[in-house]
N, C-alpha and C positions, 0 to 999 in steps of 0.2 A: 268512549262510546256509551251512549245512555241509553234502554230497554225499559219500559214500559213492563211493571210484573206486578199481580193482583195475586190474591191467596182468596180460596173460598172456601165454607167447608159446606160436604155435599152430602145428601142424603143424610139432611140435619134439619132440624125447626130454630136451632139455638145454636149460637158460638161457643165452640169448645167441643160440641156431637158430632158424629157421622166421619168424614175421610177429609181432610186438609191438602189440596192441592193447589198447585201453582199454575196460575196462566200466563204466557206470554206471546201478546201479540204481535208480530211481525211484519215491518212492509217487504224482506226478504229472507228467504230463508240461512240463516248460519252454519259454518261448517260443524259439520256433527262434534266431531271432538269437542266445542263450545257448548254446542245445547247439553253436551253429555257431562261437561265440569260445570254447567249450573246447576244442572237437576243435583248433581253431589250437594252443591252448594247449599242446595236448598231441604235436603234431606229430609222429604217427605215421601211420601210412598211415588205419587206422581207429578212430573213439572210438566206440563201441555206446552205446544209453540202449535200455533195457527198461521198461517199465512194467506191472501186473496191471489189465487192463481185467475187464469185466464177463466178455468170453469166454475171457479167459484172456491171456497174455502177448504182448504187442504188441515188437518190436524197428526200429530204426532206425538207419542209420551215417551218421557223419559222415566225411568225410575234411577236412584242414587247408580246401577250400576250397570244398568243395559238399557235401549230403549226396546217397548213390547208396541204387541202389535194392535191389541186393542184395549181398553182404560172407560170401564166407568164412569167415575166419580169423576174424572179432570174430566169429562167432557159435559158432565152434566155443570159442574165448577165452570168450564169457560161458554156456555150457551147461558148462563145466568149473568157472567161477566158480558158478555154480548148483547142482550138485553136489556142491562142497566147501570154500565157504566160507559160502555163505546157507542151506543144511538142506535143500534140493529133495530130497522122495522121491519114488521111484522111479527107472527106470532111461531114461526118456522126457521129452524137453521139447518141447512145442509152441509155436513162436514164428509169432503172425501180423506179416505184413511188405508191404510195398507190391509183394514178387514170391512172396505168396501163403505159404499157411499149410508153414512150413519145420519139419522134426524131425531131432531130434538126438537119438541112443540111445547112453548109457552102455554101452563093452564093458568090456576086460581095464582096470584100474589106470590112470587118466593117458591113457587111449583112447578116441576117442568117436569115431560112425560121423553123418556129414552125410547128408542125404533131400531135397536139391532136385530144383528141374524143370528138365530136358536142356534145352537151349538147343544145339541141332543147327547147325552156321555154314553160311551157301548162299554160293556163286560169286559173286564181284561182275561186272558186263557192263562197271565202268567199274572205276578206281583213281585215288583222289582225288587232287590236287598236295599234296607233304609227305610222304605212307604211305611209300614205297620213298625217298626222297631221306632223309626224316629217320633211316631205318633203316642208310642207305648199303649195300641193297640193291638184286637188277636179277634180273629173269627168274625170279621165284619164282611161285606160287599165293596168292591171295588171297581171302579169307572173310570174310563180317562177321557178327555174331553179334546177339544184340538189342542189346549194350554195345557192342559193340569190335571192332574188323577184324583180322584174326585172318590171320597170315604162316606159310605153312609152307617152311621150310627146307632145305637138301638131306641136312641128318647135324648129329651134335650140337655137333661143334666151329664152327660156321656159328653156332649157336648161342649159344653162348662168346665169341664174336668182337663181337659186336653191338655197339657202341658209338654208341650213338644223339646224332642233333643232337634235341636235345629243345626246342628253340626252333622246329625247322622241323616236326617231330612233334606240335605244340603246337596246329600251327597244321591238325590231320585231326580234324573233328567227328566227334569217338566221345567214351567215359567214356575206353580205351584203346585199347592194340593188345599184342595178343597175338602170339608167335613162337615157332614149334615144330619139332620133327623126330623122329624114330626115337632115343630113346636108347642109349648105350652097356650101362648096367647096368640099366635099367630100359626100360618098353616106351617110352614113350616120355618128354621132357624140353621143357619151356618156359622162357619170362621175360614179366615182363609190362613195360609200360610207360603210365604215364597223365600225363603233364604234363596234359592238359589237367582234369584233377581235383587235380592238388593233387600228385601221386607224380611223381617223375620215374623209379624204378623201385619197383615194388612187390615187397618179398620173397617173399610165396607168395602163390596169389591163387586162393581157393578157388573165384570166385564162374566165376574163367576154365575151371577143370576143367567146367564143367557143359556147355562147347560142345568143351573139348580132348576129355573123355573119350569121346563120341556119334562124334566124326572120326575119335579112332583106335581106335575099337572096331569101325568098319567097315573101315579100312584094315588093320586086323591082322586082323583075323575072329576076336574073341574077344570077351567080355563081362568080362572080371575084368582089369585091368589095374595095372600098378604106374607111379608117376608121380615126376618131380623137377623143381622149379624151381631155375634155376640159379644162383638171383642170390646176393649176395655171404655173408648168411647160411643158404642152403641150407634146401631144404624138404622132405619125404618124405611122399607119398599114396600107401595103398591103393584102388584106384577100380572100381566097379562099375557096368553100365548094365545098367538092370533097367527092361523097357518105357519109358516115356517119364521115366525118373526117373535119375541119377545119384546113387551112395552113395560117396563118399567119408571115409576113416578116418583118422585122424591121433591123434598125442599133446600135450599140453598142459602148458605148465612153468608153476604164479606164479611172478611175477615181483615185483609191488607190491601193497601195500592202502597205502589212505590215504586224506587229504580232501580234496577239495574245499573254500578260501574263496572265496566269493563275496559280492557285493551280491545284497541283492534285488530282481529287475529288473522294473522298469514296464514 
């Protein structure tokens, strides 16, 4: 059996920047156990599989070792892949997903603007054993988001420094953890981290803006925000909160077309 698979890298201007995901589009969907030894395969933070249901386009991520429930960068990767390699017209894509009906709108060349729902982070009353040790932090603020617990830092070099024990970070029931602060050239800058999904760091991680962007659009007092994730290939968002929604803009480089060999599996 032969599968149709694209790689693009997202919330990038350039090949080789921003988050390297896989897209695959579907005329039916695969039994998971499959979707879930590609994504290994492919060993990128996220593999996408798309499908056309009756209501219209269904999406899905995989990462190397679970699939989650909602994904950034593969989605902003396959609505760029749907734009300009499969014929998608218009300038609108609606994808339903297990964190509800997501769009993504076509702007300038190579630029697509993201339409999730805020995921606003609350105060935690406890901090679980691992969070702060696995981070080799002490005396910070701590949040937890619907995904991930979510670390805010003093300044951006705090940031940069992070060198996480990702065995002891491993071991804090979340998908991740998030870590942030005030940036330098932007408003504000994070990293993300998920061993216990499969990442031990994630290059840009769209799905985290939708609880960074709500935090510091209250702590800045603004609604239009600029964002950086800092990890080793660098990411760049325009970010907006607009009522209970977060709009995030990025650019989209291919990368790969290609096949998929497979068996056909029982």
């Amino acid at each position: 059996m032969k599968l149709p698979i694209y790689i693009a890298d997202a919330f990038s201007q350039r090949l080789f920047g921003g988050n390297p995901a896989a897209v695959c589009p579907l005329e039916q969907w695969l039994p998971d156990g499959l979707m879930q030894k590609l994504a290994a395969e492919n060993n990128l933070a996220e593999t996408a599989f798309i499908v056309k249901e009756q209501a219209g386009y269904r999406i899905r991520w995989f990462t190397p070792a679970v699939e989650v429930k909602l994904c950034g960068h593969a989605t902003l990767a396959s609505a760029h892949i749907f734009f300009t390699e499969l014929g998608y017209q218009g300038d609108e894509l609606l994808l339903h997903s297990l964190s509800g009906i997501l769009k993504v709108t076509k702007k300038a060349e190579g630029m697509y603007t993201l339409d999730f729902p805020a995921d606003k982070p609350a105060a935690v009353a406890f901090v679980p054993h691992g969070l702060l040790e696995g981070l080799g932090v002490a005396n910070v603020e701590v949040y937890k988001t619907a995904f991930d617990y979510f670390v805010v830092l003093p300044n951006q070099q705090d940031v940069e420094a992070v060198s996480p024990d990702f065995k002891t970070l491993a071991t804090v029931e979340a998908r991740g953890v998030i870590v942030t602060a005030k940036g330098r050239d932007q408003d504000f800058v994070s990293r993300f981290f998920g061993p216990q999904s499969g990442i031990d760091e994630d290059p840009v991680t769209g799905s985290a803006h939708t609880s960074l962007v709500p935090y510091w659009a209250e702590k800045l007092g603004k609604t239009s925000l600029t964002a950086a994730q800092l990890s080793n290939r660098r990411g760049y968002l325009d970010c907006a909160l607009v009522a209970d929604r977060v709009l995030m803009s990025g650019h989209v480089v291919t990368y790969m077309q290609g096949m998929y060999h497979v068996p056909v599996w029982e």
